[in-house]
C-alpha positions as MATLAB code, in Angstrom:
seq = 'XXXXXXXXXXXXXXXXXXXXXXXXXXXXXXXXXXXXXXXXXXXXXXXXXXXXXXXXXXXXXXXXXXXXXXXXXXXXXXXXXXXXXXXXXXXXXXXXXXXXXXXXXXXXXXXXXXXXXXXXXXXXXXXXXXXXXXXXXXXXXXXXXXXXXXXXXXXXXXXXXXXXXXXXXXXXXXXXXXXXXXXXXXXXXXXXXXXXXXXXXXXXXXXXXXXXXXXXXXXXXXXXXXXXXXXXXXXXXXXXXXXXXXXXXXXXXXXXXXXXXXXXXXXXXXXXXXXXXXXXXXXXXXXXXXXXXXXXXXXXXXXXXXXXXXXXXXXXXXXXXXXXXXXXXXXXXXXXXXXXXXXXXXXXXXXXXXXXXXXXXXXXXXXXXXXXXXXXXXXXXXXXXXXXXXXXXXXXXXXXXXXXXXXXXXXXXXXXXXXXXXXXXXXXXXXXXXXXXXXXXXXXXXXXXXXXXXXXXXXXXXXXXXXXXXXXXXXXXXXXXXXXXXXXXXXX';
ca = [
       2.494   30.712    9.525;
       3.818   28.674    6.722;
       7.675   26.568    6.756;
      10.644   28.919    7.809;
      14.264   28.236    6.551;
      14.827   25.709    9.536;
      12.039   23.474    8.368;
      13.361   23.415    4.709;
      16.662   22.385    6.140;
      15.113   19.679    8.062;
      13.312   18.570    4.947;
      16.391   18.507    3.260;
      18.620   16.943    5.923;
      15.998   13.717    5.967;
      15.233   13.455    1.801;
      19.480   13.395    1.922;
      20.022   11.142    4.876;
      18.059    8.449    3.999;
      18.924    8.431    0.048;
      22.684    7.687    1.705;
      21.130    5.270    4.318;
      19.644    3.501    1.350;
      22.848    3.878   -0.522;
      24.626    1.776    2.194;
      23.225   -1.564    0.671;
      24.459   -1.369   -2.585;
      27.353   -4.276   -3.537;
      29.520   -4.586   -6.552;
      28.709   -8.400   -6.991;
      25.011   -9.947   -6.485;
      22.898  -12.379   -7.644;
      19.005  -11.600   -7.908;
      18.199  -13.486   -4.709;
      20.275  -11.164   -3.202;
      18.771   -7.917   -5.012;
      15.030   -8.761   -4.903;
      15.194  -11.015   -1.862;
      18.000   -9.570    0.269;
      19.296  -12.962    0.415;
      16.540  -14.257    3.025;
      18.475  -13.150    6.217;
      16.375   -9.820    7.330;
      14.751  -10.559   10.329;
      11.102  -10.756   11.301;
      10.719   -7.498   13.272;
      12.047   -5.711   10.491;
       9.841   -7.588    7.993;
       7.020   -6.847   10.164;
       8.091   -2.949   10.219;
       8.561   -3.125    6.210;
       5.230   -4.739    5.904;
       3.491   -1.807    7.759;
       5.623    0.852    6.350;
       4.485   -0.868    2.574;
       1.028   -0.742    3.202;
       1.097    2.989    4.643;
       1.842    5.457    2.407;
       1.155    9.293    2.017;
      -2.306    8.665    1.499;
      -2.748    6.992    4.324;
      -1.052    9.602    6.864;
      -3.443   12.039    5.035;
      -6.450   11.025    4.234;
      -7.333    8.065    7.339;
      -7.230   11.427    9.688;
      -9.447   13.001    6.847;
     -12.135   10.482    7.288;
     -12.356   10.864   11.159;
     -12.828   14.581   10.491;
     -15.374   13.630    8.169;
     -16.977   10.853    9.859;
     -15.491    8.733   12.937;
     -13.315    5.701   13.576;
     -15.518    3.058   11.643;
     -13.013    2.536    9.546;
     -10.943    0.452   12.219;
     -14.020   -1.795   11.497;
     -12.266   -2.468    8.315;
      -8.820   -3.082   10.336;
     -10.566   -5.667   11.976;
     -11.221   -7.741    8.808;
      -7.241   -6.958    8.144;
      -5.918   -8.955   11.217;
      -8.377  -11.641   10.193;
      -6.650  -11.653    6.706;
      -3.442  -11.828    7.722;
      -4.238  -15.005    9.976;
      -6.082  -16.994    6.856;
      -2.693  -15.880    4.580;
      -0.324  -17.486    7.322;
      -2.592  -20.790    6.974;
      -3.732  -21.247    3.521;
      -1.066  -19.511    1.394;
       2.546  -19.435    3.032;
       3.429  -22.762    3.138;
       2.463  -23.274   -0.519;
       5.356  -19.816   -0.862;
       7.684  -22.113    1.076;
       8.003  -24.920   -1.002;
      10.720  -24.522   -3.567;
      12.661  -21.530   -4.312;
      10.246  -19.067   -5.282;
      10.451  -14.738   -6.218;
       7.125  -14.142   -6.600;
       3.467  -15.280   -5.885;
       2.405  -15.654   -9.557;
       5.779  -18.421   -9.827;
       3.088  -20.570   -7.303;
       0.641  -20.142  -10.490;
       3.126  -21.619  -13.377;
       3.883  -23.993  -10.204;
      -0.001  -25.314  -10.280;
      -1.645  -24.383  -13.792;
       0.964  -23.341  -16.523;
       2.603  -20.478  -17.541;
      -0.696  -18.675  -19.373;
      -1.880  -18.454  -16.183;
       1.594  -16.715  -14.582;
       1.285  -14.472  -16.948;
      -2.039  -13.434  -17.115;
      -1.755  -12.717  -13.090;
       1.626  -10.916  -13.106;
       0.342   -8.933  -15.769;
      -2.783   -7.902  -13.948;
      -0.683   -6.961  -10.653;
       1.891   -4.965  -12.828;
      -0.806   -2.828  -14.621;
      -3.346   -2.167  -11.273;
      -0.431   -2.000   -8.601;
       1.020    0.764  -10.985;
      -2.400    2.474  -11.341;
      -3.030    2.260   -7.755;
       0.975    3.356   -6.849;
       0.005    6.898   -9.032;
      -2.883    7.728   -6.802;
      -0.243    7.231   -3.728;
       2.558    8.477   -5.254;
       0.003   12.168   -5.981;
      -0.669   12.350   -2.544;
       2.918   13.576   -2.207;
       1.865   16.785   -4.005;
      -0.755   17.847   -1.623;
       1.604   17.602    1.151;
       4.642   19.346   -0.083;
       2.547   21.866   -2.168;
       0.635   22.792    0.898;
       4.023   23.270    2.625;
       5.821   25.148   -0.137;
       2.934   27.110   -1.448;
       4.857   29.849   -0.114;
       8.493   29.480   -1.959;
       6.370   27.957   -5.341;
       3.751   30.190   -6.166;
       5.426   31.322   -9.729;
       5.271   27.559  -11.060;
       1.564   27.132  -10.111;
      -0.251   24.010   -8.906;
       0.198   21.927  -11.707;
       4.064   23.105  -11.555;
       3.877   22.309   -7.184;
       2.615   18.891   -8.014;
       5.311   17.964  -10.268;
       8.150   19.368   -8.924;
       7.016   17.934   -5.940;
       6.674   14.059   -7.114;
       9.632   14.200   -9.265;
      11.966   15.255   -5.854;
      10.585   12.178   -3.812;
      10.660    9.904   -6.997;
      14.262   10.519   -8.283;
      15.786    9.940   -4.038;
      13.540    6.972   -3.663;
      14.897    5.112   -7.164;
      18.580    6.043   -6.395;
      18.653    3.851   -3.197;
      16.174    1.361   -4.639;
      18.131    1.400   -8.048;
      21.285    0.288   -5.572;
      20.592   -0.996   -3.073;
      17.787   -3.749   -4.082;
      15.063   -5.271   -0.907;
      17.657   -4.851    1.545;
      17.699   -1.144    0.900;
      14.230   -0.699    1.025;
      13.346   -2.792    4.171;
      15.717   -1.222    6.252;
      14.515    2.011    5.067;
      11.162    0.948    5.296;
      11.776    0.415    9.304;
      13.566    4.060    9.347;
      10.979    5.917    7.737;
       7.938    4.317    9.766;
      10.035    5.315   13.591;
      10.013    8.640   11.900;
       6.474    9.221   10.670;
       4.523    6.924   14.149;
       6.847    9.413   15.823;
       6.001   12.729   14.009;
       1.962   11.378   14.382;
       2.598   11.290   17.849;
       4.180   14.716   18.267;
       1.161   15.583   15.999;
      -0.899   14.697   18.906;
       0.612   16.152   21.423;
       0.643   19.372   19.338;
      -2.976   19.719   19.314;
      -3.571   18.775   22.702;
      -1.420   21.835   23.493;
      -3.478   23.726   21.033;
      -7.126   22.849   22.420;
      -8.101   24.876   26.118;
      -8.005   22.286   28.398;
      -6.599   19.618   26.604;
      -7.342   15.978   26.339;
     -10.729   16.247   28.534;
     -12.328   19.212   26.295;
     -11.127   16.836   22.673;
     -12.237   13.939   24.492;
     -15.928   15.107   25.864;
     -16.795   17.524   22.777;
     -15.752   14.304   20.624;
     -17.536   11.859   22.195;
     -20.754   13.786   22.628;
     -20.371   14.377   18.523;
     -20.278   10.922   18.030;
     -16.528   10.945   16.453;
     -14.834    8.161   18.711;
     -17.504    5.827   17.393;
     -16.621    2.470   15.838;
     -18.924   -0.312   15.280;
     -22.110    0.160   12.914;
     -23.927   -3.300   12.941;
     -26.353   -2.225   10.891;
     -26.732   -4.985    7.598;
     -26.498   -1.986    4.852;
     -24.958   -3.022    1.836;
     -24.182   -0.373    0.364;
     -22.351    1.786    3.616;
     -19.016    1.717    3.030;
     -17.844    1.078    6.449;
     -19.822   -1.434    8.742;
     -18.628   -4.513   10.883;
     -20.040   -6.494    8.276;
     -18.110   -4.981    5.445;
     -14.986   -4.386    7.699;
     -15.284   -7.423    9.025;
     -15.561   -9.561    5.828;
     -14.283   -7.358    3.041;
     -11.405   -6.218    4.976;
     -10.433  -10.246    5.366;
     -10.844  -10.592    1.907;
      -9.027   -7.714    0.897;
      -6.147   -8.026    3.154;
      -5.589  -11.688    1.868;
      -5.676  -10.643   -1.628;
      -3.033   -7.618   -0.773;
      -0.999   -9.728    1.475;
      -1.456  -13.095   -0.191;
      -1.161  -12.591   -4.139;
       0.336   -8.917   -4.306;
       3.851   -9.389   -5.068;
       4.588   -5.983   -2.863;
       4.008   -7.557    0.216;
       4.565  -11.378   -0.695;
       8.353   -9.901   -1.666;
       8.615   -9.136    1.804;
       7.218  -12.063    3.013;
       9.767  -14.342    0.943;
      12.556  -12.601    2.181;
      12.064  -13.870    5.670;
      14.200  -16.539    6.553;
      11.486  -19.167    7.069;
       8.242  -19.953    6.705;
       7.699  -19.492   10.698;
       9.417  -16.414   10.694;
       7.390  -14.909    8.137;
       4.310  -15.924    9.716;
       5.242  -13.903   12.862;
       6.437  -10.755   10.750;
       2.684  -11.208    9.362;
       0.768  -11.579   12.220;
       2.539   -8.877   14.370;
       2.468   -6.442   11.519;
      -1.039   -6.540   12.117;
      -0.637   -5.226   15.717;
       1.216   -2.256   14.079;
      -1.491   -1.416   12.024;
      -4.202   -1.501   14.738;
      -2.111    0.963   16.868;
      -0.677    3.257   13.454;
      -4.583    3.260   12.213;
      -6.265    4.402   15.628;
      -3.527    7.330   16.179;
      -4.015    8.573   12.578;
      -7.953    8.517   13.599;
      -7.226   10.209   16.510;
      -5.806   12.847   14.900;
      -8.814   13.576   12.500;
     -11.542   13.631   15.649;
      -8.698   16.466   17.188;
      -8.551   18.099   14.137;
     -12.610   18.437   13.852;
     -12.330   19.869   17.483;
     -10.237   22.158   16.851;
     -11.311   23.410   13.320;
     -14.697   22.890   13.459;
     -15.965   22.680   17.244;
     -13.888   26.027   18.457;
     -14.339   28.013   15.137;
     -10.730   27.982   14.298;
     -10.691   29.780   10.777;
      -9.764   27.331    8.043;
     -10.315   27.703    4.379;
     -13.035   25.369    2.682;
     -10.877   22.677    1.504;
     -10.837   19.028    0.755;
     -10.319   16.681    4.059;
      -7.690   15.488    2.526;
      -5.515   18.578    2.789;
      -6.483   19.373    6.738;
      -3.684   17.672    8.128;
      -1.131   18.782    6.070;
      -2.672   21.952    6.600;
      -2.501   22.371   10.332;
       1.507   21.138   10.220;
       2.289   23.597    8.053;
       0.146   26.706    9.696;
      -0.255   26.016   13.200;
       3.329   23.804   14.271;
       5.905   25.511   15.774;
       9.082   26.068   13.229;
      10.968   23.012   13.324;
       8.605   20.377   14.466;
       6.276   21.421   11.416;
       9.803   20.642    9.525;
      10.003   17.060   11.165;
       6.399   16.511   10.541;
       6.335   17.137    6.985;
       9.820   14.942    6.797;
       7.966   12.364    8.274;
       4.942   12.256    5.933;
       7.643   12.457    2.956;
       9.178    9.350    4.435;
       5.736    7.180    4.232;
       6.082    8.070    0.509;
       9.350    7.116    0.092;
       9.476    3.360    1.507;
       5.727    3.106    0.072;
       7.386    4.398   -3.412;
      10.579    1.711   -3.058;
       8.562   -0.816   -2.229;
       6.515   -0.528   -5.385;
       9.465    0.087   -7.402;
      10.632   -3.148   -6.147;
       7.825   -5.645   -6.202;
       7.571   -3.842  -10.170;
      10.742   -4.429  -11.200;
      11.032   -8.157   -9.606;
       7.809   -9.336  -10.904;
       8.707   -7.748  -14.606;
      12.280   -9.482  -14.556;
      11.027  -12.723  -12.802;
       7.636  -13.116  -14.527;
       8.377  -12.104  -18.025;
      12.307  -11.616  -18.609;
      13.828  -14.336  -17.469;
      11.388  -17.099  -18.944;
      12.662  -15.286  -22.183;
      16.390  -15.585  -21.463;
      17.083  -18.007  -18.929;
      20.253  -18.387  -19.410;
      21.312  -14.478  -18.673;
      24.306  -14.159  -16.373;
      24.376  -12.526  -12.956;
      25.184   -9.152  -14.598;
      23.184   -9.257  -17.240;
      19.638  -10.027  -14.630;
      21.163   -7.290  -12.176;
      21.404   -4.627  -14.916;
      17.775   -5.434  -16.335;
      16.589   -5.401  -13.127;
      17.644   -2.241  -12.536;
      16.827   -0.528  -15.717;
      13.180   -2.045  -14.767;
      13.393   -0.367  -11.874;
      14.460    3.012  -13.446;
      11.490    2.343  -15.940;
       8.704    1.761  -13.288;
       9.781    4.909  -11.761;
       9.364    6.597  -14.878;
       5.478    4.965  -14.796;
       4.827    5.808  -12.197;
       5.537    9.607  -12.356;
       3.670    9.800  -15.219;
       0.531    7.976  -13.361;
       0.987   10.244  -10.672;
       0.582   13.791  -12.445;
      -2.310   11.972  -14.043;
      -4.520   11.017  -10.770;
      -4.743   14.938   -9.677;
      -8.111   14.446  -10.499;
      -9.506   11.840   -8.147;
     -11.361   12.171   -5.338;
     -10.370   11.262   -1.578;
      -7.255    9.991   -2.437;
      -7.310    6.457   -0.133;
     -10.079    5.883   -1.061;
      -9.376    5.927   -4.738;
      -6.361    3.849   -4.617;
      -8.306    1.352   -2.615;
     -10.744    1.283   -5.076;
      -8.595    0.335   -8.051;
      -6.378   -2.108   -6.199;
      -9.762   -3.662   -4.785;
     -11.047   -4.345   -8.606;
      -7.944   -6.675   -9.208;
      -7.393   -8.357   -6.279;
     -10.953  -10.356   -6.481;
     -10.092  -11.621   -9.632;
      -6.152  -12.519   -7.883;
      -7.705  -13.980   -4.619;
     -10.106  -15.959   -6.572;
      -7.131  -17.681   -8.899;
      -5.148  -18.282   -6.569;
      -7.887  -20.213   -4.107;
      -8.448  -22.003   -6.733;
      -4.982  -23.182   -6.967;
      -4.233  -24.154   -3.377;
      -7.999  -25.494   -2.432;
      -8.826  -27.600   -5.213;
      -7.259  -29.984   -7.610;
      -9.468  -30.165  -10.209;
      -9.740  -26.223  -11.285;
      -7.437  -26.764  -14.002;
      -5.810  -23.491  -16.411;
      -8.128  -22.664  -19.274;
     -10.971  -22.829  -16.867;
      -9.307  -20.526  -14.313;
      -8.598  -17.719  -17.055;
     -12.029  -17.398  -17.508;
     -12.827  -17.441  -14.183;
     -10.431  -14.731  -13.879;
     -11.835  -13.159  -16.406;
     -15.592  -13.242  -15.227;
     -14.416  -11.786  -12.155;
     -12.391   -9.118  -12.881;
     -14.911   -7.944  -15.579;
     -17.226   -8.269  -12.777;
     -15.441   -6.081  -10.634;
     -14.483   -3.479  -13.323;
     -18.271   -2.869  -14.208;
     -19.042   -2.681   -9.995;
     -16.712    0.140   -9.853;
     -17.485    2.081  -12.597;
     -21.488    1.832  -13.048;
     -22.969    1.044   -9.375;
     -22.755    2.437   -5.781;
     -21.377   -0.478   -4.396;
     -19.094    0.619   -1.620;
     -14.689   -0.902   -2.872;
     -15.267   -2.847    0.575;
     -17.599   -5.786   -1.091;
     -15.303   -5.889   -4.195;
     -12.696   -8.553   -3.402;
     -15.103  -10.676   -1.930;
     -17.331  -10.232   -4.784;
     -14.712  -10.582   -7.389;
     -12.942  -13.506   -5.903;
     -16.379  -15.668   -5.157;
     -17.153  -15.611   -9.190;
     -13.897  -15.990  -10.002;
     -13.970  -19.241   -7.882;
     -17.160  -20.454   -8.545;
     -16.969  -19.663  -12.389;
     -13.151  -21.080  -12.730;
     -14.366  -24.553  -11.035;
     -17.019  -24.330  -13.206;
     -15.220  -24.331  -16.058;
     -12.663  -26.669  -15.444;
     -15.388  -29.058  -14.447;
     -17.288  -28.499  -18.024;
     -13.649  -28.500  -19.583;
     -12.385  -31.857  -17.916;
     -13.150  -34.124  -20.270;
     -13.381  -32.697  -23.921;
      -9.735  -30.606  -23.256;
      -7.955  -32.483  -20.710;
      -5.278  -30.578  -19.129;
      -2.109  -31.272  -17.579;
      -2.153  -29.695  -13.876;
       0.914  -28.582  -12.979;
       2.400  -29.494   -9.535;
];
């Protein structure tokens, strides 16, 4: 059936609307708190929101119902390990973020080892959050490609896939170029209403769709084996078991949540440490409910595709969502939908734009000028921000290539955040991990991790755990063989 002129307007109504929403947060006069911490006075609900909304993404609304189609729900397995994250971050690593005055997680690092080690950690997040941002940032493409195939077919798929990411790119860094965190959390809360609420009349959609409803998805599902969750089997190398939910998913969600500077932004901006704990913890309520509706929609896809012969080209999973908004939705709510996906990509997009720029100005910048003025850190920061965009548009064209898209960006944040986790355990667990043996402890582990991903078949859901466990063990190693013939100063 394909978009009519009243779902393009739509489109364009929402890509307009909230670039002005965003645009309402920009101020004359600010100081960087203000810009990269919206001045601490957001509220936890709307933390909590921004939290989900960061972690989301295109990729997500995509590909998660791609995997049920695939597979089943197993990977709420993996949610699982994420709520158990996101209680060992509120215990172990806030209160060390609450201590001082503090922009970013790898500040905590110069706090407790030096700046070597600040650097070496901000650097790593700057280079893999990028890489991993690209794969999100592509996933764009397949949506609005699939849903202007019709109106782009003269600039061809490499010309849909630019066009496409260089629309939601140039809106999202206009509001985040002016408007700073307070522009993109309130956004962030905007955008996720929207796309929980398009999911939902995504649902409802198909239900209408399938003869007899919710008790024909339901029974043909369930007799497939799609609503299942929990594999307790001990297999290493399955990607998605209760042991590899359960414990990877901890690890990685405490790496993402704990030492990624895109989420610990957000978690800094709260107005105190208990408040942030709560936007934490309840964010992980959201994602529990946001994951099992966008599995839901996969298992009703694979009825309806695959169980009642509905014809559908041979196509990556990826694209079947996408897919059935734009050929089987009545005009206008196929308009909403694909406004909705869009706006996952746009707060996911500001947020990394963000956490970029803050870390680059924070981490690097200003211990090279620390006595810039006001104006002078506002107008780096935002020519950081303009830069990062830039990066990231050029990362994006470049991941067309990769495979299930989640799963891929996973993957490459997953390689880095062992090495992250394992640093910065070793800073708020132990005293006597000093800095020179933590680099190469960092080192170890993120070498570790590199060579895991590139030359074995170990599933990305063992890779945090693996990375940060030699990272610990060889950092306390070293700083144990180090003690005594290079004594070091520990810092804190």
């Amino acid at each position: 059936m394909g978009l009519n002129s009243l779902d393009l307007i739509l489109i364009a109504i929402y890509l307009v609307g909230i670039t002005l929403f965003g645009l309402r947060f920009r101020k004359k006069e600010r100081s960087l708190k203000d810009y990269f911490l919206a001045d601490r006075n957001i509220p936890w609900w709307a933390i909590s929101l921004s939290i989900v909304a960061a972690e989301t993404s295109t990729l997500t609304i995509i590909s998660i119902p791609g995997l049920a189609y695939d597979t089943n729900f197993s990977f709420l397995q993996l949610v699982i390990g994420y709520l158990v994250g996101r209680i060992i971050i509120s215990f172990v690593l806030l209160p060390h973020y609450f201590r001082g005055e503090l922009f970013t997680a790898y500040q905590l690092m110069d706090r407790r080892f030096g700046p070597r080690l600040r650097s070496l950690t901000a650097g790593l997040f700057l280079i893999t959050r990028a890489a991993a941002e690209g794969v999100r940032v592509f996933a764009v493409a397949i949506v609005v490609g699939i849903a202007l195939s019709s109106m782009l077919t003269g600039l061809g798929d490499f010309g849909r896939d630019v066009a496409s990411i260089a629309i939601v790119t140039a809106l999202t860094l206009i509001y985040t170029f002016e408007g700073g965190m307070a522009a993109v959390i309130w956004t962030d809360v905007i955008q996720m209403l929207i796309y929980v609420a398009g999911t939902i009349v995504g649902v409802f959609t198909l239900l209408h769709h399938v003869p007899g409803g919710w008790s024909t998805i339901h029974s043909v599902a369930a007799a497939h084996d799609k609503f299942r969750v929990f594999d307790f089997s001990f297999d290493f190398w399955k990607t998605y078991t209760f042991w590899s939910g359960l414990i990877g998913g901890a690890f990685l969600t405490t790496a993402s949540h704990g030492t990624d500077q895109l989420i610990v932004q957000r978690l800094l901006a709260a107005k105190s440490e208990k408040q942030s704990k709560l936007a934490l913890l309840s964010s992980g309520v959201f994602v529990l409910f946001q994951f099992t509706l966008f599995l839901l929609i996969g298992a009703m896809l694979w009825v309806f595709y695959r169980y009642l012969g509905n014809p559908i080209a041979v196509m990556r999973s990826d694209r079947i969502f996408p897919t059935f908004i734009v050929t089987e939705m009545p005009h206008g709510v196929s308009g909403l939908l694909i406004a909705a996906i869009l706006a996952a990509a746009m707060s996911n997009l500001s947020a990394a734009l963000n956490s970029l720029s803050s870390s680059s100005i924070v981490d690097f910048y200003l211990r090279r000028r620390p006595e810039a003025t006001d104006s002078q850190r506002i107008f780096v920061s935002r020519a950081a921000t303009i830069f990062w965009g830039l990066v990231l548009f050029s990362l994006a064209i470049l991941a067309r290539n990769g495979g299930r898209v989640v799963e891929v960006g996973l993957s490459i944040a997953s390689v880095a955040y062992g090495a992250l986790l394992g640093v910065f355990l070793l800073g708020v667990l132990t005293k006597r991990a000093n800095e020179t043996g933590t680099m190469i402890g960092m080192f170890m582990g993120f070498v570790l991790n590199l060579y895991i991903w590139q030359f074995t078949k170990i599933p990305f859901t063992w890779y945090v755990m693996i990375g940060s466990a030699v990272t610990f063990a060889s950092g306390y190693l070293f700083s144990f063989a180090l003690e005594t013939s290079h004594p070091e100063t520990t810092h804190g």
